[in-house]
C-alpha positions in Angstrom: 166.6 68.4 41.0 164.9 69.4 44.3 164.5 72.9 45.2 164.7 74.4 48.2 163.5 78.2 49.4 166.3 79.9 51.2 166.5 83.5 53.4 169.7 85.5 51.4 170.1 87.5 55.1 171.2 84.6 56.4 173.9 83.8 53.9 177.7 83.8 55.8 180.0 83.5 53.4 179.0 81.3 51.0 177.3 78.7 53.4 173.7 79.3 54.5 171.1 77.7 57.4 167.9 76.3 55.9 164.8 77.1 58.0 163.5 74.2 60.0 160.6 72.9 57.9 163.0 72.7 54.6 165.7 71.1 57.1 163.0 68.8 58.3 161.9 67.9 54.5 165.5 67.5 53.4 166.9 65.6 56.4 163.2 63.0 57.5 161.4 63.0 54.5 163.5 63.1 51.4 166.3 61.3 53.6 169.6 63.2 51.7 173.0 63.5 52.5 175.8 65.7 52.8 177.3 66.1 49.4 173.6 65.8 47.8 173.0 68.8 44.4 170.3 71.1 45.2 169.0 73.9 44.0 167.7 76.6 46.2 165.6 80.1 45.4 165.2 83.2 47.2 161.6 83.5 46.3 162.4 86.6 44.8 163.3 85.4 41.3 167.0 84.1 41.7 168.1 80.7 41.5 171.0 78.7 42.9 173.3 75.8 42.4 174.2 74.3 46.2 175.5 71.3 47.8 174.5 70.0 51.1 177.1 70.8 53.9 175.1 69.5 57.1 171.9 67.3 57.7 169.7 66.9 61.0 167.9 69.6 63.0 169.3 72.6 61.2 170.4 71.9 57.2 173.4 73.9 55.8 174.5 74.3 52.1 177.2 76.0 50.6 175.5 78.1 47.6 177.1 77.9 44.7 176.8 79.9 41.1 173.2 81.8 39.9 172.2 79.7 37.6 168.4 81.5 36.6 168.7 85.4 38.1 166.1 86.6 35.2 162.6 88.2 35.8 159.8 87.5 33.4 157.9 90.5 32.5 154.3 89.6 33.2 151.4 91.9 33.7 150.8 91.1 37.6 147.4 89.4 38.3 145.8 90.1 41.8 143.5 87.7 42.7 140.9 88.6 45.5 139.0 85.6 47.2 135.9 85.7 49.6 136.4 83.2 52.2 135.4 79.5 51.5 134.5 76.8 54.1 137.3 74.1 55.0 140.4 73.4 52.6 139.0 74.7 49.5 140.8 77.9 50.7 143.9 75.7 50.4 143.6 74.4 47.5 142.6 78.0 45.6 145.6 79.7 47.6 148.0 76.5 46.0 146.5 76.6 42.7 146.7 80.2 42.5 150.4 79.9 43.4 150.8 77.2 40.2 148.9 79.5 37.9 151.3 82.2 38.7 149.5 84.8 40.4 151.6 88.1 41.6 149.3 88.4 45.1 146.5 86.8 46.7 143.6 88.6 49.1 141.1 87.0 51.2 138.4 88.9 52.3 135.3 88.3 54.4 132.1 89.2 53.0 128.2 89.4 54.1 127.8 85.6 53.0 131.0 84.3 54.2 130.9 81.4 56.8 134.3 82.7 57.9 134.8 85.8 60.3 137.6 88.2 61.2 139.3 86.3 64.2 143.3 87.6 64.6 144.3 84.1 66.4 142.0 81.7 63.3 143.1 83.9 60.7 146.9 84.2 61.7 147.0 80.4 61.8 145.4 80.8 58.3 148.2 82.4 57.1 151.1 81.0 58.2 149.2 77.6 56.5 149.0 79.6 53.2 152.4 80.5 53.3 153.6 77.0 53.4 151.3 76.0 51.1 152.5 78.9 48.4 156.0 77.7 49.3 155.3 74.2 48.7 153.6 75.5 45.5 156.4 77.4 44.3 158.7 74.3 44.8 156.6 72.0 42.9 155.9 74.1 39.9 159.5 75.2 39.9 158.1 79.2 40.4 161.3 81.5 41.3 159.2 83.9 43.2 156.7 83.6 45.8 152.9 84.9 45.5 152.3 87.7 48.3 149.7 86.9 50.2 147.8 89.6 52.4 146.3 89.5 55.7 142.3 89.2 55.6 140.2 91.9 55.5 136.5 92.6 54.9 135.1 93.8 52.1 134.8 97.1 52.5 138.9 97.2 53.3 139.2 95.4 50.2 138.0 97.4 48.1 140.1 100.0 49.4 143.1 98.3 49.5 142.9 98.0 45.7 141.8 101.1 45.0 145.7 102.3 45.3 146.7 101.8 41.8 145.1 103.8 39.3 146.2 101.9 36.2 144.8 98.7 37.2 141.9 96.9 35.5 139.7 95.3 38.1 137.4 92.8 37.5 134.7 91.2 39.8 133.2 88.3 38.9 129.6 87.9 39.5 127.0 85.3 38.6 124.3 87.9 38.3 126.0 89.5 35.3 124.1 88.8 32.1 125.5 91.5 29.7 129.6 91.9 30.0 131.8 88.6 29.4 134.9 88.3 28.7 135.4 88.7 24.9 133.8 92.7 26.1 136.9 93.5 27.7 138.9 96.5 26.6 142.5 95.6 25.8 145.0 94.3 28.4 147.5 96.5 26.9 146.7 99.6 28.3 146.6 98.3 31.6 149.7 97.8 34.5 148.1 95.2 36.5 145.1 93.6 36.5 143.0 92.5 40.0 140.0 90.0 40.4 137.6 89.6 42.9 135.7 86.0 43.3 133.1 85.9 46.0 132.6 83.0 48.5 130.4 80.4 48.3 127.0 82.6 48.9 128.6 85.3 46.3 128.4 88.8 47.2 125.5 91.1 47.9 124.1 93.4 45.3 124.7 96.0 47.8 128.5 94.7 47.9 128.5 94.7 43.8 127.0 98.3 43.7 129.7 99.4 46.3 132.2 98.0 44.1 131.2 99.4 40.9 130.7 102.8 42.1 135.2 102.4 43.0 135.8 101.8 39.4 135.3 97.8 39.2 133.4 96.1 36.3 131.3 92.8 36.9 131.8 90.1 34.5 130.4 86.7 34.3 132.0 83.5 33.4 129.1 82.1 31.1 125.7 80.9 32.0 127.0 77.8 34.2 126.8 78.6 38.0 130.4 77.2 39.1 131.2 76.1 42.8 133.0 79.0 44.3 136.9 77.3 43.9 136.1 76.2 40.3 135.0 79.9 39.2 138.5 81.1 40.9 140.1 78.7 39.0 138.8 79.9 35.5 138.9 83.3 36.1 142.5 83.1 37.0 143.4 80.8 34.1 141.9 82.4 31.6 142.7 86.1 32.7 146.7 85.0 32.5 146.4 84.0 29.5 144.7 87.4 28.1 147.3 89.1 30.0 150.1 87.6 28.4 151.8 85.8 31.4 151.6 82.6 29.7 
């Protein structure tokens, strides 16, 4: 059954507006009707049964029973990303969505083609957020990935540095002696944050800064992965040693 993201504000009664790009995908290109079974989530974890009420510009449903309301307890995953060139951004931010991420940073870095620009960046993120929604949809997630504003590096790091029980992790191809089977135990950990650099990688002057806040470089194997593909490990595989699989 299709599923649809919904604002709970919005809710009167028990009939609620759909936003105009879910009205648009219900009413041009999925073509349904009034009467048509949906489903439609809050992005905050709850699920519900709805019917379609109106089609056109502006899509109503009337929401019916909760029919999934429960939260699984996963150890969050933060994934940081330097900034890549064109869509590969997309595509990270999507399949970091799929894999179940808990948040998503970008960052700009010293080897970054990117740069901080409000107006690029903004229209960066609002094309994230559709993408994360689109995500979320697809893989039938009941919550949505935050996703930060970008920052630079420096901001970053201290962004992260908030929670104290947190295992950070920066993965860095210059790492030769700490892989992933030399990681202490996920257990006694509360959430767990990565940082991937961009295409260049980072600096060792970025690394150093980095280690001296409390984050430990780890390396991926002896292959030199293209920047998207290392994202895509990382997050994989650190998921699975967190349990949220």
């Amino acid at each position: 059954m299709n599923r649809f993201l919904f604002d709970p504000s919005t809710v009167d009664g028990d009939v609620v507006p759909l936003s105009e790009e879910e009205s648009r995908h219900i009413s041009r290109v999925l073509r349904m009707r009034q009467g048509t079974e949906i489903e439609l989530f809050d992005g905050g974890g709850a699920v519900f049964q709805a019917v379609i009420l109106e089609t056109g510009h502006r899509v109503t449903a009337r929401v019916g029973r909760c029919i999934s309301k429960k939260e699984i307890r996963v150890k969050p995953v933060w994934v940081a990303q330097g900034l890549l060139k064109g869509k590969k951004m997309d595509m990270v931010v999507q399949k970091c969505t799929e894999l179940g991420a808990a948040r998503f940073s970008s960052f700009v870095s010293s080897r970054c083609q990117g740069k901080l620009d409000k107006v690029q960046n903004r229209k960066r993120q609002e094309r994230w957020q559709r993408i994360t929604i689109a995500a979320c949809k697809q893989c039938m997630r009941r919550s949505l990935m935050d996703l930060d504003e970008i920052v630079s590096f420096s901001d970053l790091l201290e962004l992260c540095g908030m929670d104290s029980n947190q295992l950070r992790l920066l993965f860095w191809e210059e790492e030769k002696d700490t892989g992933l089977a030399d990681l202490p135990s996920f257990d006694q950990f509360d959430s767990v944050c990565l940082i991937l650099g961009p295409e260049g990688g980072l600096t060792v002057e970025e690394v150093e800064l980095a280690r001296s806040r409390g984050w430990r470089t780890v390396t991926l194997g002896e292959r030199i992965l293209r920047a998207e593909t290392a994202n895509l490990s990382a997050v994989s595989i650190i998921q699975y040693l967190a349990g949220n699989v």
